[in-house]
Structures are given as C-alpha cells and as structure tokens.
C-alpha positions in Angstrom: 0.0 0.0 0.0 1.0 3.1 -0.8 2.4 5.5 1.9 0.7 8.6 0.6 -2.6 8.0 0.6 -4.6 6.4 2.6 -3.9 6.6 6.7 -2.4 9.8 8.3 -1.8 7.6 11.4 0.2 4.1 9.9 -0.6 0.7 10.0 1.8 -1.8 9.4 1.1 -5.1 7.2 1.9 -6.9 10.4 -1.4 -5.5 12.3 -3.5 -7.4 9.5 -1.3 -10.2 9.7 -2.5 -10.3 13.8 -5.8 -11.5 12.6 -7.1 -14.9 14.1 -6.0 -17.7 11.4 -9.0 -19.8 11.5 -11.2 -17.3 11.0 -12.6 -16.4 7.0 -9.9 -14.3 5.3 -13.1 -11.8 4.7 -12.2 -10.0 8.1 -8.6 -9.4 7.2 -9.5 -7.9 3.3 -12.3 -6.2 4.7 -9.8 -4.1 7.5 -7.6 -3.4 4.4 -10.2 -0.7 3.2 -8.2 1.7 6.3 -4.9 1.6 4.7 -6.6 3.5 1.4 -9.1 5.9 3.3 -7.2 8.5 5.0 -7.9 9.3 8.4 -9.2 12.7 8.4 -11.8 13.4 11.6 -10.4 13.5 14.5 -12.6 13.3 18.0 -13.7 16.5 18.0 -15.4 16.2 15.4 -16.7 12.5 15.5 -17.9 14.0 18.9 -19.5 16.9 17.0 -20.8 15.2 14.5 -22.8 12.9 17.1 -23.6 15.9 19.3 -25.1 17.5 16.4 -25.2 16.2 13.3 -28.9 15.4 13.0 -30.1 18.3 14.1 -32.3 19.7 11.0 -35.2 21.1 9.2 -37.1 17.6 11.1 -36.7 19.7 14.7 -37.3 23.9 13.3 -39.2 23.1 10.7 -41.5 20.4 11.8 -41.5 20.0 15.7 -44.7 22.4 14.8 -46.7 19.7 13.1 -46.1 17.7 15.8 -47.8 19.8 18.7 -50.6 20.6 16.6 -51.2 17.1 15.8 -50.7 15.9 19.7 -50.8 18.7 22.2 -48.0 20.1 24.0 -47.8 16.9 26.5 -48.2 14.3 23.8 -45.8 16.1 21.6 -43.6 16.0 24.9 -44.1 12.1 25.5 -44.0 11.7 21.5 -40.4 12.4 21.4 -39.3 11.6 24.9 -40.2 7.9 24.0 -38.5 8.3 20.8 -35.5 9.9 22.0 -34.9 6.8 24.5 -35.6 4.1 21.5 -33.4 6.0 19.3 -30.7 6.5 22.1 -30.6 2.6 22.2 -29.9 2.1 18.6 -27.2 4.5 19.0 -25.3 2.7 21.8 -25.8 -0.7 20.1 -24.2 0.9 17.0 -21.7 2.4 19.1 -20.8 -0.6 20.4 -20.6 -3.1 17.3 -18.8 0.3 15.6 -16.0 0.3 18.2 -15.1 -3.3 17.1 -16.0 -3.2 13.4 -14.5 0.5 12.6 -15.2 -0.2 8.7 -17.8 2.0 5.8 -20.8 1.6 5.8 -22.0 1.3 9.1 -25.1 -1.0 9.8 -24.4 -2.7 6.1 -21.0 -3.9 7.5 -21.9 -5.1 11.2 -25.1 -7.4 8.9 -21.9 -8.9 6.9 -20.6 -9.7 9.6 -22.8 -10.6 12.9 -26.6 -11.7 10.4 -26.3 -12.5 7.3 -25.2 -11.2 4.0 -28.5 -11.2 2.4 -29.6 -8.7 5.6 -26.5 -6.2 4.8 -27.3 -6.2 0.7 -31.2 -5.7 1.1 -30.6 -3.0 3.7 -27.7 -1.2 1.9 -29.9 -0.8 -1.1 -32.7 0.4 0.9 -30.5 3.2 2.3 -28.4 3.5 -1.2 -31.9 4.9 -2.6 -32.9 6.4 0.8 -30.2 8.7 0.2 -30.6 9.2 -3.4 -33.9 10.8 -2.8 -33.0 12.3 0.9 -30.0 14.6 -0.9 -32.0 16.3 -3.3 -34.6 17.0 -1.1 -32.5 19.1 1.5 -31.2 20.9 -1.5 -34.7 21.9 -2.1 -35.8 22.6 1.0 -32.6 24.9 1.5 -33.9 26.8 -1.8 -36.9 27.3 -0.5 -35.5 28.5 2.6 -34.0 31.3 0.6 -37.1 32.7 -1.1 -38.1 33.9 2.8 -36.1 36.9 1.6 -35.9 37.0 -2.5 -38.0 35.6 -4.9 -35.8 34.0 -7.8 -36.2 30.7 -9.9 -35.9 28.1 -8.0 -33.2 25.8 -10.2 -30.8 28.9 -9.4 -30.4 28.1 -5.6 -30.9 24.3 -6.6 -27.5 24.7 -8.6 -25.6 26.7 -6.2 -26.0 24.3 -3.2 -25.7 21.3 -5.5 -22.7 22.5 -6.4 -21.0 22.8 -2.9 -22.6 19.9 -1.8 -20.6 18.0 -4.8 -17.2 19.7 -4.5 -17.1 19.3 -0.6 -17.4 15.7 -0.8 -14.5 15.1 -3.5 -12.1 16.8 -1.0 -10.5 15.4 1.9 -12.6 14.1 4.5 -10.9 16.7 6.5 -13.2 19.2 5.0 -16.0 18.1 5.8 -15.0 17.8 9.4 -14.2 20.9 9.9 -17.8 22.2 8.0 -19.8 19.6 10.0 -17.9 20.9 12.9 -18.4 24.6 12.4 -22.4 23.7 11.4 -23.0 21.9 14.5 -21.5 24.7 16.5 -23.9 26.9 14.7 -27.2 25.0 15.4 -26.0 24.4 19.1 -26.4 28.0 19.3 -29.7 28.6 17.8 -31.2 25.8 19.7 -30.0 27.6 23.1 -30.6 30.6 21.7 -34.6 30.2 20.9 -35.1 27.9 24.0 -33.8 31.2 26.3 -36.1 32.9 24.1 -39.0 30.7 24.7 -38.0 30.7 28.8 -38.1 34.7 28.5 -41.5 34.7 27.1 -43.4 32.5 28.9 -41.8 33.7 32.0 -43.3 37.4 30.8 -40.1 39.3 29.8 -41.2 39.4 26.0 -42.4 43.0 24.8 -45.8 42.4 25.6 -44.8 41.8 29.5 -47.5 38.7 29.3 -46.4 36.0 31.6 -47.6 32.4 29.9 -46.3 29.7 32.3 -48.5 26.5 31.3 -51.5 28.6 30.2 -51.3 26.5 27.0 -51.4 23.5 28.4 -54.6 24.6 30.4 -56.2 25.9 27.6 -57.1 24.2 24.4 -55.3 21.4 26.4 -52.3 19.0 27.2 -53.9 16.5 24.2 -55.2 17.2 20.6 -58.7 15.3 19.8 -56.9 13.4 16.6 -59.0 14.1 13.3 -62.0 15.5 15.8 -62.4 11.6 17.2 -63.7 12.0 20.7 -62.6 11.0 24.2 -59.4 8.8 24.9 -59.0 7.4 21.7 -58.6 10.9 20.0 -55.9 12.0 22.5 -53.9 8.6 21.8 -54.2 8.9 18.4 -53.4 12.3 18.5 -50.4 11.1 20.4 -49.2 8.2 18.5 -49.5 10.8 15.2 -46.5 12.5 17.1 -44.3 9.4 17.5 -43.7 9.3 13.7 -43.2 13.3 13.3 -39.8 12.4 15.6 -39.2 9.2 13.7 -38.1 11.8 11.0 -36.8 14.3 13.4 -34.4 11.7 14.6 -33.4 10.3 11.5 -29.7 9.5 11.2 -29.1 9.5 14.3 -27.8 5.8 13.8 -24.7 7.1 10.9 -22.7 8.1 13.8 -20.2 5.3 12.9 -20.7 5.2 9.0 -17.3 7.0 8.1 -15.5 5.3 11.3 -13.0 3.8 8.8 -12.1 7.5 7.8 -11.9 8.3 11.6 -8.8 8.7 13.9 -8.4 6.2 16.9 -11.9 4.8 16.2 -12.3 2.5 19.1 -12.0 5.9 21.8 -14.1 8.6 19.7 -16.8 6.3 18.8 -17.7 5.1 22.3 -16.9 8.7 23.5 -19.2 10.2 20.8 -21.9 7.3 21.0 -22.4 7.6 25.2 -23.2 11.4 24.9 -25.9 10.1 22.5 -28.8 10.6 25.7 -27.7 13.7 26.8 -27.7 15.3 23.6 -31.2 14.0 23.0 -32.6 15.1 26.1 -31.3 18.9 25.8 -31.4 19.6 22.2 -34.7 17.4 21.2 -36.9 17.0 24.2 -36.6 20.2 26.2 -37.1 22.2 22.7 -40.6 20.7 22.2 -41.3 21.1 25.9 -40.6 24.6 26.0 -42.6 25.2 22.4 -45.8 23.5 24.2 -45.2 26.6 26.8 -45.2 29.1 24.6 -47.4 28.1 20.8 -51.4 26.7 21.6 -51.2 23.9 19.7 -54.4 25.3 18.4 -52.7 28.1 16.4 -53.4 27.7 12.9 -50.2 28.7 11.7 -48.9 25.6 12.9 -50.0 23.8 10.0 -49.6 26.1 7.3 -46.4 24.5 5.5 -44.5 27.1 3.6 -40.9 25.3 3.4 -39.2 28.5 5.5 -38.8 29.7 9.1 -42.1 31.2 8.9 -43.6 27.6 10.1 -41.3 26.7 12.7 -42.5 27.1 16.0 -39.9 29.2 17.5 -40.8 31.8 14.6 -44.2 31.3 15.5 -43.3 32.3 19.0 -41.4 34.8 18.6 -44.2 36.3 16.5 -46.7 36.1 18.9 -45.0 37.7 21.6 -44.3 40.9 19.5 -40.0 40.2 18.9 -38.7 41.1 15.7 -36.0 40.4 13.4 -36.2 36.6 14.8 -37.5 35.2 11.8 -34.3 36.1 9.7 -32.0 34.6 12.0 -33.6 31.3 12.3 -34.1 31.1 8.9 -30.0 31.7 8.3 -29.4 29.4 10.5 -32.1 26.6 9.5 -30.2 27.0 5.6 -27.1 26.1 7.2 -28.5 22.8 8.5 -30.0 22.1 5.4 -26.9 22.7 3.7 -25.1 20.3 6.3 -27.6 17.5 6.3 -27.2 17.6 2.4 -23.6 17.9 2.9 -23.6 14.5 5.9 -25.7 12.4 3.6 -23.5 12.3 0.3 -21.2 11.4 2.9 -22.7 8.5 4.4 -24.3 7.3 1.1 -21.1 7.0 -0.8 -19.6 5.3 2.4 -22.5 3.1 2.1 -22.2 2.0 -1.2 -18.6 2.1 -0.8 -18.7 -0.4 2.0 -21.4 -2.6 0.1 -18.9 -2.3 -3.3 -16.4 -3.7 -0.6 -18.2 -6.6 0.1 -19.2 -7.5 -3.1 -22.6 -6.0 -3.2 -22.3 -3.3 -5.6 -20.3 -3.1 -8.5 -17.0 -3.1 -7.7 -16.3 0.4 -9.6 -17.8 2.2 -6.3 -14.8 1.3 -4.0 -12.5 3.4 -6.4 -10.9 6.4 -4.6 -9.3 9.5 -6.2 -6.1 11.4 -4.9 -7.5 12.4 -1.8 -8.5 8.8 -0.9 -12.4 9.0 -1.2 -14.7 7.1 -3.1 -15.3 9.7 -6.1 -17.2 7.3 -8.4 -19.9 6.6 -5.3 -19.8 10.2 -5.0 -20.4 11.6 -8.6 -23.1 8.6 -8.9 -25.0 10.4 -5.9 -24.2 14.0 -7.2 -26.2 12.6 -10.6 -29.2 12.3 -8.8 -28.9 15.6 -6.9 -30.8 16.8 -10.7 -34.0 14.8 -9.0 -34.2 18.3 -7.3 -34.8 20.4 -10.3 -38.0 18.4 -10.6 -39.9 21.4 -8.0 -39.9 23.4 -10.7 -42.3 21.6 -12.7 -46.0 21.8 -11.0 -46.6 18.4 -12.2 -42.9 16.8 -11.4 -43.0 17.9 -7.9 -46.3 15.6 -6.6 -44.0 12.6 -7.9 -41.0 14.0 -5.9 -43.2 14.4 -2.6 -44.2 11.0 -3.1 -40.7 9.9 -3.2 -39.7 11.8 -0.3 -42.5 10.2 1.6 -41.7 6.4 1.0 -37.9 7.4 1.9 -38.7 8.4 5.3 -40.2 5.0 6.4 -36.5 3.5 5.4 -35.7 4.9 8.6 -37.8 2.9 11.0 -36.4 -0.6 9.0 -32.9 0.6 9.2 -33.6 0.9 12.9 -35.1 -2.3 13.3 -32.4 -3.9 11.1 -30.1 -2.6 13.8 -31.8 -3.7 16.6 -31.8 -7.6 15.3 -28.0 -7.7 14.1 -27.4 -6.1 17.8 -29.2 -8.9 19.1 -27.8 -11.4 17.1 -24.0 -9.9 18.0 -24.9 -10.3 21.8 -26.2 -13.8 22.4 -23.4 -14.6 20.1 -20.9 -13.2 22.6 -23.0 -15.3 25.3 -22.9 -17.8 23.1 -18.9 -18.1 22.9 -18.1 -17.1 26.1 -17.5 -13.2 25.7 -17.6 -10.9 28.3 -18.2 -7.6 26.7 -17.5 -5.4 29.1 -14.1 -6.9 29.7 -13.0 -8.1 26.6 -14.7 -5.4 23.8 -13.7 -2.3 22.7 -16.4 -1.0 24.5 -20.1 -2.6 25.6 -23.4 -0.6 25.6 -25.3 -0.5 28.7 -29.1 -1.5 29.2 -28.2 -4.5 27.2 -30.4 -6.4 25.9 -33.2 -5.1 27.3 -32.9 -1.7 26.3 -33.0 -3.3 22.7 -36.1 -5.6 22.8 -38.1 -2.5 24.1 -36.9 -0.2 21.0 -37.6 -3.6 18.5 -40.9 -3.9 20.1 -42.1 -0.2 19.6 -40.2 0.2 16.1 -42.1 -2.4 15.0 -45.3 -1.3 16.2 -44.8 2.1 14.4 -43.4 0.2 11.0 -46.9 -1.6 11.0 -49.6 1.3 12.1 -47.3 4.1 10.1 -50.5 4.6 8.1 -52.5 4.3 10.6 -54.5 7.8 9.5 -55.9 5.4 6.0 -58.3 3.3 7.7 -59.6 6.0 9.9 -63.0 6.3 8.0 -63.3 8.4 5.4 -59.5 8.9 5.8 -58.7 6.8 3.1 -55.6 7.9 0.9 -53.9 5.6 -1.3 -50.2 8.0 -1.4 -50.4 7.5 2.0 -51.1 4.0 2.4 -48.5 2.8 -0.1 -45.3 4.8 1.0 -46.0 3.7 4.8 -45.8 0.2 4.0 -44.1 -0.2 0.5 -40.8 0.0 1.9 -41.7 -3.6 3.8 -42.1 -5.6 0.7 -39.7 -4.0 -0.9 -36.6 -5.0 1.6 -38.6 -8.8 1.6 -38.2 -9.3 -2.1 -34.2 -8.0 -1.4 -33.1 -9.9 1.5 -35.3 -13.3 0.2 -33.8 -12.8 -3.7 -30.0 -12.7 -2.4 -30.9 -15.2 0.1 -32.0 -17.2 -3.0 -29.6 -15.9 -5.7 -26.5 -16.7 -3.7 -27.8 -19.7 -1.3 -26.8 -17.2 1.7 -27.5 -18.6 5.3 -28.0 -16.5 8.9 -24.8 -16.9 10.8 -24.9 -19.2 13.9 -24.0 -17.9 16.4 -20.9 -20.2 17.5 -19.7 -18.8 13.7 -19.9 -15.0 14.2 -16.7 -14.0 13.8 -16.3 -12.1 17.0 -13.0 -14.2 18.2 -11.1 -12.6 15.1 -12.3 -9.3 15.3 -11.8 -9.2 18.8 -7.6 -9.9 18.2 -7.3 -7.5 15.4 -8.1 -5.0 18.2 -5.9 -6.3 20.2 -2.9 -5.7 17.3 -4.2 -2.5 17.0 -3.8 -1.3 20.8 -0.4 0.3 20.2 -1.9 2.0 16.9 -4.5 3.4 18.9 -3.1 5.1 22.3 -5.5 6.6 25.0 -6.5 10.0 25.1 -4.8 12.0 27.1 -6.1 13.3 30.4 -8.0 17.2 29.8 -5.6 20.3 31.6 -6.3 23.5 32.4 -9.2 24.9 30.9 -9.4 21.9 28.9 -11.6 20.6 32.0 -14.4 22.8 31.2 -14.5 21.8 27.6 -17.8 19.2 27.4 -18.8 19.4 23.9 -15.9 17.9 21.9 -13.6 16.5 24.8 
C-alpha cells in the first residue's frame, strides 16, 4: 500500500497479519479498506458530529406539526419515548462500531454478525434512501431562501448542488471541519430560541404577558386526533407524534458510517456514542417542551407549510409575543443545517455504497478512490441524482418528488429495526462463545439487551400502524397507504432474492466472527493510544472533549 494516501496515522502489514488464522480471510481484506481511506476526523469532530449532526429542518421546521397534531404533552411524551428508543440504537451501534471501525456502518456489522442477504437488502434500501434524501435538502434549502428573494428556484438548486458535490470530492478533513463549524452553529440557535421561549413564557417578552402553562390549560395537554372524541382521540393524536420524531431523529444511527475515515476509532466512537442521551434530552426533548409553553397547539399557523422559518414554532413564538428580526435569524441558520444535512448524507451514502462495493454488493467500480483517498465514483453517482431536485420546478414533477420523499422516510424505521436484530444477534453470540463484553470489547453498551427488545418492540409497532391515518373512515388515501408500507415488501423481495440468488444462510452464532475481530483489536492497541487526560481549561471543555 502506498504511503501517501490512505492513513495519516500508519498501519503496518503486520497489524492485519494479527488477525485470528481460522477465522474467513473476509475479516482481514475487509480491515484493508483503512490503509486506502485517510484518516481525516479526528474526535472532535466525530464528537460533533454525534452531538449534532442530525439536528435539522425535522426539529425547526416540523416540531410544529407535531404539537398541533398531539398537544404540547403528547408532543412532549411523543419524542421523549423516541429519544430513548433511538438512544438505544445508538449505543448498540456504538458498540458493534467500536469493534467493526469499517464504511458503511449498519451494512458492514449485517456482513458480519446476520447474514449477507440482511447487509445487501438494507444497503440498497439506504443506497436509494439517500438518493432521494440529498436532493430534497437541497430543495428545501432553496426554498428557505425565497423567505427573503424571490428567484427561480433551479438557481439556488444549482448553487447548493454544487457545494454539496465539491465538498465531498475533497478530503474528509473538509467536511470535518464544515460539519464541525455547522454543529456549533445550530447548538447555538437551539439555546438561543429555547432562552427565548423561557423569556416569554416567564413574561419578559415585549408584551410583558407572563404564559407559564397557560397552553397547556387551555385548548389542552392533548389534541382530539382528526375530531375523534374522548381517549382514543388524544392517543391517536399522540401516536401521530411518534412518527413526526421518527423523522426528526433520523440519522441518528450514521454516527459510525465513516469510522474507517476516523482517527483512533475505538476511543471517539464510544466517547461520541455515550453522549448520545444527553444530547437528546437537551437539544430534542426540552425544545418541544418549552414550544408546548409558549405556541397553543391550536394556532393555525402551525399547520400552514410554507418550506421557510415562517412555520417553525420558534418563529411562530417569537411572533406572537411581538419580537422582531427573529425570523431572519432562524431562517439563516435553519439554511445552514439544510446545507449540512445535504452535505452529511452524500457522505454517508457514498460510504454506504462504498462499503457494500467492498463486500461485493455493488459493483465493484464504487470502491474506487481519487487522490484524496475518497470514493469519487460513489460520490459523482449520488451528485447525478442531486438533478431529481430540479423536478420542483415543474407543478406536475414535484407531486412525484413528494411521493418519493414520503416512502424514503419510512426507510428509517427498517434501518432501525435492522439494527436492533444484528445487535441482538452480536450479543447472544458473545453469550454464546463465552465473551464478556464489558471486559474483553472495545467498548459494551449498557441496558443491554433489554434496552433493545423494548426499541424492537415499539419500532415495529410504528413500522406496522405508520398509516394508521388510512383506515380511519373516510381517511382513506392511497399516497399514504402505499409509502407507509411499500418499503416492507420491498426489503422482503431484497433480502429473500439474495438469500436465493446466492444460497446465503444467517450466521450461527458459535460462527460469528467475534474471536477474530476481537484480536485485530488487540494488534491495534499500540496503533491506537488513549486519550490523554483534559488540563487547564481543557476541564471545562464538554462538547468535543
């Protein structure tokens, strides 16, 4: 391997060569992907990156949607029970991540801990996830613009396309430091409009009205879902709200999707990964708790979609209590997460179909890397689909593209739920041969598996009443009904196919290949030192450190 490209920290020939002999030779060519990817984010922004990469348009734009549809107390519950489900995905990831630091993420860990039919029908499901999911952000940051000009649309759509593409084809460096500077940025704005909510409701807005939970008194702590009656209305209206943070939460889980690209792997990801409920919990669950305090989830703005910061909640807010110039700087602020969502998710869809071009389950073309040692023909073949965005501009193009944006963001919910039962299968495998993973992994997620079987449970509740609106009566929408459940048959024909295409089998799980990842580790401890201890003011440093 060649000593210019690829790792900035080296690895010899000699740490491959540590792998277990009796183990398939698939782990050792698989770890051979790190000498060719250079190293480029380091902790602090691995830590960033988790702390706030997935903060978007799902949390300013459409927390909104949520209270209307629930209440301020079932929007409140809504994403607290999320936030804990999602939290255990995250530390199962973390965990099989810190042991498996390869692209591609989930797809890998199915390869290796499931079966191979599991990784290929759940890498293709995210492969066009993301084909769909990249041009939408670059819409919905156009759109985000025309709260101040009015201009053709495909201008705006070209410009972000267009730094979208050229970031990616640099050094993964780059995009470190821009997903670093971006998550700084909406750190700010999210403690910047929740002190803003705390002022008003606690009367030192202009008007000098004090609020307090006057809006949960009055029209309610529930919503009567679709004007049903009783306590089947407020649990509806409830349950509606579990799905509106499905999609604020989504990616969440692609914390460890460019961990081959990352620096000493086994400390940030575990680092990154246990900051997973905290981060939650402040940034996700307090904001809607303090919008229920200060929007009536009766206000009819709430549900008037215009793409800009003139639905989010905070603007809403801000609005009713008389405060100017808000609206501007939210909507700055929302076009930078827009930008950097677009921006993560070329990212992890090229490592994705890097990864699966790795294992044999895409064209082999996709692994290729260019000069600065990333996978440039994944990347230009999700820059060619970025051109699914100009389809807004046509009235008729942009029902289709809607529709395609609306069976995507089920994929979420069976990526989840993929990761859930490779988790599973990776623990009672380690029962299974003797492993204690506390003392013996790179690091072990705690709550295990209970935590797990809970999140399974509920995610596949929600996968199987996601269109639970159709057969309310005279409900009945066909869009609606096909892209909450088409992504189910869909991954069914995938996984069954390859299972039948290539005779594949699930793994026992005395044959998991634990044992051999386990003492590649174990040849890497001297590759990757500890972190050294914080000094000084280093101490007070909790976001990256």
């Amino acid at each position: 391997m060649s000593s210019q490209r690829g790792l900035e920290i080296p690895l010899t020939e000699a740490a491959v060569s540590q792998v277990i002999h009796d183990e398939t030779d698939d782990i050792a060519q698989s770890f051979r992907e790190r000498y060719d990817l250079r190293q480029g984010l380091h902790q602090r922004h691995i830590q960033m990156i988790g702390l706030a990469g997935t903060i978007g348009t799902g949390l300013f734009l459409n927390s909104g949607q949520a209270l209307a549809m629930g209440g301020p107390l079932g929007a409140f519950l809504g994403y607290t029970i999320i936030g804990l489900a999602v939290s255990s995905v995250v530390l199962t990831i973390g965990e099989m991540g810190a042991l498996v630091p390869l692209s591609g993420g989930l797809v890998r860990y199915s390869q290796f801990f499931f079966d191979p039919a599991m990784s290929f029908a759940n890498g293709w499901i995210q492969v066009y996830s993301y084909l769909v999911t990249i041009p939408a952000e670059i819409v919905a940051a156009s759109i985000l613009i025309e709260f101040w000009i009015t201009v053709s649309s495909a201008i705006w759509i070209t410009v972000f396309s267009m730094l979208i593409f050229v970031t990616a084809l640099f050094f993964i460096r780059v995009y470190g430091e821009i997903e670093f500077a971006f998550a700084m940025l909406k750190i700010l704005l999210i403690l910047g409009v929740n002190i803003m909510a705390l002022v008003i409701t606690c009367g030192g807005g202009p008007s000098g009205q004090s609020i307090g939970f006057k809006y949960w008194e009055d029209p309610g702590p529930f919503v009567q879902y679709f004007g049903i009656k009783g306590a089947l209305g407020r649990f509806l209206g409830f349950w509606s709200t579990l799905n509106n943070a499905v999609f604020a939460f989504a990616g969440a889980q692609n914390i460890t999707v460019a961990a081959a690209e990352t620096r000493s792997p086994r400390h940030a990801i575990p680092k990154a990964t246990k900051r997973i409920l905290v981060r939650i919990f402040l940034f996700y669950v307090m904001s809607i708790f303090m919008v229920g305090l200060v929007v009536p989830s009766n206000d009819p703005n709430l549900l008037h979609l215009t793409g800009t910061a003139s639905q989010s909640p905070f603007v809403i807010a801000a609005r009713r209590a008389g405060i100017q110039d808000v609206p501007s700087i939210i909507n700055a602020a929302i076009i930078t997460s827009a930008y950097s969502a677009g921006n993560s998710f070329i990212l992890v869809g090229s490592r994705i179909l890097f990864g699966m071009a790795i294992q044999g389950h895409a064209p082999a073309v996709f692994a290729r890397l260019n000069r600065f040692s990333v996978p440039y023909v994944a990347i230009i073949f999700f820059g060619a689909f970025m051109s699914l965005a100009y389809m807004v501009v046509s009235k008729s193009a942009i029902t289709v593209f809607n529709w395609l944006q609306a069976v995507v963001a089920i994929s979420t919910l069976v990526d989840w739920g993929i990761s859930c039962v490779v988790y599973l299968r990776f623990y009672y495998g380690c029962k299974k041969q003797g492993i204690d993973r506390y003392r013996e992994l790179p690091w072990a997620a705690p709550f295990q598996p209970y935590s797990t079987w809970a999140s399974l449970v509920l995610i596949l509740l929600l996968l199987f009443t996601g269109g639970f609106s159709t057969f309310i009566h005279g409900h009945w929408s066909s869009e609606t009904f096909i892209s909450s459940y088409i992504n189910i048959p869909i991954f069914l024909a995938l996984y069954f196919g390859y299972k039948w295409w290539k005779k594949t089998r699930i793994l026992a799980l005395v044959n998991i290949p634990i044992v051999g990842l386990m003492q590649f580790y174990l040849g890497q401890e001297n590759i990757e030192p500890e972190p050294q201890r914080k000094k000084g003011l280093a101490k007070l440093n909790i976001l990256w450190s």
